[in-house]
Biotite code that builds the C-alpha atoms (Angstrom):
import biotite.structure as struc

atoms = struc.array([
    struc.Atom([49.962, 104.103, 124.070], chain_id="A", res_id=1, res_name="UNK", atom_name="CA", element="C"),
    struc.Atom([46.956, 105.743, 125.247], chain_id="A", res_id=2, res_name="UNK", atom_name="CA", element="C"),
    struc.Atom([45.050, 108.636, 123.893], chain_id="A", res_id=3, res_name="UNK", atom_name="CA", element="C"),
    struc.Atom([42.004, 110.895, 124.733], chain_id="A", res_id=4, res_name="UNK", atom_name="CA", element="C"),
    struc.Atom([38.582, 111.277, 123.001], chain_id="A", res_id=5, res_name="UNK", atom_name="CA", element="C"),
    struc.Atom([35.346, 109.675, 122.182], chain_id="A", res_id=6, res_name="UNK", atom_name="CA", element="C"),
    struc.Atom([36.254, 106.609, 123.737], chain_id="A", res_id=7, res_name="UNK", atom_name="CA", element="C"),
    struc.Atom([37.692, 108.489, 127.088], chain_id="A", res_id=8, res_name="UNK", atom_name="CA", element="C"),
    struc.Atom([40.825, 109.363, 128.893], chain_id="A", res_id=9, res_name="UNK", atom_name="CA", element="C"),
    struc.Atom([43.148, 106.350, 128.600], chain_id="A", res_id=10, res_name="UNK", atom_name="CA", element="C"),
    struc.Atom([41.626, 104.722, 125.311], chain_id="A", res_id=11, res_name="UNK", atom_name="CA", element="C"),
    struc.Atom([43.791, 102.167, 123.998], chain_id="A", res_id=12, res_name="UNK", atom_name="CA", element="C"),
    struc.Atom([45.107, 103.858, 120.660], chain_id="A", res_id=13, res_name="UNK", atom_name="CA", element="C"),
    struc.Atom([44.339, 100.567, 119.037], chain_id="A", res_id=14, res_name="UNK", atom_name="CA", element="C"),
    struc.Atom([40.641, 101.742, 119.268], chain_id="A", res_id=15, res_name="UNK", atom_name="CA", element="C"),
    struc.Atom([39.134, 102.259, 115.942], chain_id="A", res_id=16, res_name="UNK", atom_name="CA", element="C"),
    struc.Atom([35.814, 103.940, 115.759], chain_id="A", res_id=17, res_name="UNK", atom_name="CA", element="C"),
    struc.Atom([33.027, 102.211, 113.711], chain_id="A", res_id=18, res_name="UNK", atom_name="CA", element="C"),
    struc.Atom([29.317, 102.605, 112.559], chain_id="A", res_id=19, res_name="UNK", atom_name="CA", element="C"),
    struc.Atom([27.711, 100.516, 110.616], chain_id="A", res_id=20, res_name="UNK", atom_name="CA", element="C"),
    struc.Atom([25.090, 101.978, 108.117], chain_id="A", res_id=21, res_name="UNK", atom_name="CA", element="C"),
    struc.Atom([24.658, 98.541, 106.436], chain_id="A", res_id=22, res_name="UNK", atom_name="CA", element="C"),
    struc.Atom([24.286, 95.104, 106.360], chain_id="A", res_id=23, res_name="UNK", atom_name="CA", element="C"),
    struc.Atom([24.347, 92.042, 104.645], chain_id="A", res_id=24, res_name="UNK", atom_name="CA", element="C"),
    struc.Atom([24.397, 88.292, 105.131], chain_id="A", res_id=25, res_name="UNK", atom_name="CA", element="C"),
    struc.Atom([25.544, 85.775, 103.079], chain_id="A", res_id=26, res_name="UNK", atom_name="CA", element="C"),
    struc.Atom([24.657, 82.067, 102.069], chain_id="A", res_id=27, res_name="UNK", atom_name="CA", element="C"),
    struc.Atom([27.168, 79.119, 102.726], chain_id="A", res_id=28, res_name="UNK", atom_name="CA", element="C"),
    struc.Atom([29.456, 78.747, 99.718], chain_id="A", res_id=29, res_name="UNK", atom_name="CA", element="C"),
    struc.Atom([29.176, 74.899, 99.914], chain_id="A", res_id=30, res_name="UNK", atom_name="CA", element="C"),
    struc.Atom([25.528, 74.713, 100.841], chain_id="A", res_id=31, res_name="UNK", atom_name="CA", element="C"),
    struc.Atom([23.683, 78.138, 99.409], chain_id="A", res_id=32, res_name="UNK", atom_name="CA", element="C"),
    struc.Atom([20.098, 76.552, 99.414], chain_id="A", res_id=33, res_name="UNK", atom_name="CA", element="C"),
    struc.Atom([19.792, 75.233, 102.780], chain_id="A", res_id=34, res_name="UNK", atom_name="CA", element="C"),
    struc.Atom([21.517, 78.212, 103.712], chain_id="A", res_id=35, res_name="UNK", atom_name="CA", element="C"),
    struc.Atom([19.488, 80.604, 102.219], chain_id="A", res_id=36, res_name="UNK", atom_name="CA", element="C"),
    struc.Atom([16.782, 78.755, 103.703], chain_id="A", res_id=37, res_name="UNK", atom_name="CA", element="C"),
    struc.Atom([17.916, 78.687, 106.983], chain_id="A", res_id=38, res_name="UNK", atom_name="CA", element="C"),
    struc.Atom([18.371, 82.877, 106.652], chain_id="A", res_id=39, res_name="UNK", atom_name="CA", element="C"),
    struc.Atom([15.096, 83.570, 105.561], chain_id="A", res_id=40, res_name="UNK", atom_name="CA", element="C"),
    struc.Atom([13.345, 80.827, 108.087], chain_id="A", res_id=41, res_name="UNK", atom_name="CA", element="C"),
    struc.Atom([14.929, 82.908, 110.678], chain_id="A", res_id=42, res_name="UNK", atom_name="CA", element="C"),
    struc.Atom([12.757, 86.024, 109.185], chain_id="A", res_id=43, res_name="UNK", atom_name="CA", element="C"),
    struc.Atom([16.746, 87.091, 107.809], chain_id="A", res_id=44, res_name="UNK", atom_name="CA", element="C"),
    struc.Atom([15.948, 86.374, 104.566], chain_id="A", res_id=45, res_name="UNK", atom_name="CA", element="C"),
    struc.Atom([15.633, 90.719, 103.743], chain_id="A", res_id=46, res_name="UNK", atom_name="CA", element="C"),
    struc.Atom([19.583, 90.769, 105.049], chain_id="A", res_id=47, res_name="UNK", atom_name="CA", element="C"),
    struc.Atom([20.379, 88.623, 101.615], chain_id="A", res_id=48, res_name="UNK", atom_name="CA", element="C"),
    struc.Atom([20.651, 92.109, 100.034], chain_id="A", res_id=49, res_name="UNK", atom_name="CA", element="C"),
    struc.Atom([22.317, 95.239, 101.389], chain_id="A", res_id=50, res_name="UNK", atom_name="CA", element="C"),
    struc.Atom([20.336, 96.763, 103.539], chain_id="A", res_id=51, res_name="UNK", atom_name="CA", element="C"),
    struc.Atom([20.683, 99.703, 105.221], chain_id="A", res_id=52, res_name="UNK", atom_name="CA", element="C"),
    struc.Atom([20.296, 99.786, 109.099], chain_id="A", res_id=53, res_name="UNK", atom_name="CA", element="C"),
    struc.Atom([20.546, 101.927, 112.108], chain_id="A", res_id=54, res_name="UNK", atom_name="CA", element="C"),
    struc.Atom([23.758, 101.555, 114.783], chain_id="A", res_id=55, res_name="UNK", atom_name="CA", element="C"),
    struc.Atom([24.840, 103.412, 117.286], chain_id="A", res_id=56, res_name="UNK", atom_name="CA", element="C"),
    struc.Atom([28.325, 104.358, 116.912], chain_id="A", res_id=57, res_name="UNK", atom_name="CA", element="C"),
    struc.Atom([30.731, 101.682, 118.654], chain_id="A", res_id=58, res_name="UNK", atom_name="CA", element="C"),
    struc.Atom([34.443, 100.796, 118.337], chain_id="A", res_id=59, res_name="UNK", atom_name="CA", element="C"),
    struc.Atom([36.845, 97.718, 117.858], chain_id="A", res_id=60, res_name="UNK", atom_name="CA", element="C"),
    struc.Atom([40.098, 97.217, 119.331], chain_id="A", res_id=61, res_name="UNK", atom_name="CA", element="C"),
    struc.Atom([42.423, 95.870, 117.023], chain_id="A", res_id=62, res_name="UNK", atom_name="CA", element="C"),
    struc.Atom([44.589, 93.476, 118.495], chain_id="A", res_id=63, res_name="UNK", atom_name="CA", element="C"),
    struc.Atom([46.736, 91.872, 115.249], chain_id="A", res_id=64, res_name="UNK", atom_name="CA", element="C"),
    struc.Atom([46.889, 93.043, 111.592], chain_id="A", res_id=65, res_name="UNK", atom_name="CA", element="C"),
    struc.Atom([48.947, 92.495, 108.776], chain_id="A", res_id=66, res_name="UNK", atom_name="CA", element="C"),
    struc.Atom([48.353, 91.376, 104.839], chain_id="A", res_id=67, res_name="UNK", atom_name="CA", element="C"),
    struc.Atom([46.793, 88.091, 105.628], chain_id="A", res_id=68, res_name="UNK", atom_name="CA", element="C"),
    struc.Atom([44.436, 88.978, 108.619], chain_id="A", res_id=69, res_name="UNK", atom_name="CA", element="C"),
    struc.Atom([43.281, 90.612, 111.354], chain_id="A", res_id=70, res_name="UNK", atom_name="CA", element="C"),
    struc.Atom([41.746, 89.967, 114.725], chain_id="A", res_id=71, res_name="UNK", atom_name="CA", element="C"),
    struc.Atom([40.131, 92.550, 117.030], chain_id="A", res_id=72, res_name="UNK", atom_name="CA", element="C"),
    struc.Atom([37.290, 92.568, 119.822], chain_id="A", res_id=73, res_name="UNK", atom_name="CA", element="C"),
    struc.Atom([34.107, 94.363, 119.536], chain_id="A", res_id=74, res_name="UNK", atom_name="CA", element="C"),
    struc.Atom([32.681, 96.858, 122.310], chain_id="A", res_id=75, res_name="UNK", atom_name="CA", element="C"),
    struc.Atom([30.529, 93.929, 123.200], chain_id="A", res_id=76, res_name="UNK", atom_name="CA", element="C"),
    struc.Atom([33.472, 91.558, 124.330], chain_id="A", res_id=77, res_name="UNK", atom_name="CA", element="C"),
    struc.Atom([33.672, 89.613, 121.228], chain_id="A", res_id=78, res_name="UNK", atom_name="CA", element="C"),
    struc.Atom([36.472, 88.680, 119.089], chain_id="A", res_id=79, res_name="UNK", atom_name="CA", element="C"),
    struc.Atom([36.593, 88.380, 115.132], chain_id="A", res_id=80, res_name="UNK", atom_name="CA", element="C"),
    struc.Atom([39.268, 87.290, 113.172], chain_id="A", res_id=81, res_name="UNK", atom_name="CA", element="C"),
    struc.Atom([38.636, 88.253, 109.465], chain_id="A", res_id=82, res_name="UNK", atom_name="CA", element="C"),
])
């Protein structure tokens, strides 16, 4: 169906809201120190930890969920599957 509201007449109401307030990257399970070194030659390194950041507030669709996954695409275009 479609609803109405931040995202605009029409919005799919698969359209979750999100903000993210912060972030965190981490190593390669099978390789952590070339990983980690990778990260932090990338000037990433400060993103091992939480950190807290500033976003705009954007959105996902959601296009499959259940138990074992789900997949959605970002307001930039992209698509996860987590």
């Amino acid at each position: 169906g479609k609803a109405t509201g931040n995202w605009g007449d029409g919005a799919p109401r698969t359209r979750v809201p999100t903000k993210f307030e912060t972030v965190r990257v981490v190593p390669s399970a099978s390789e952590p120190d070339a990983s980690r070194k990778m990260l932090e030659d990338a000037d990433l390194g400060k993103y091992l930890e939480r950190t807290s950041v500033k976003a705009k507030e954007t959105y996902i669709d959601l296009k499959h969920i259940s138990e074992e996954m789900r997949a959605h695409q970002g307001e930039s275009g992209a698509y996860y599957i987590l």
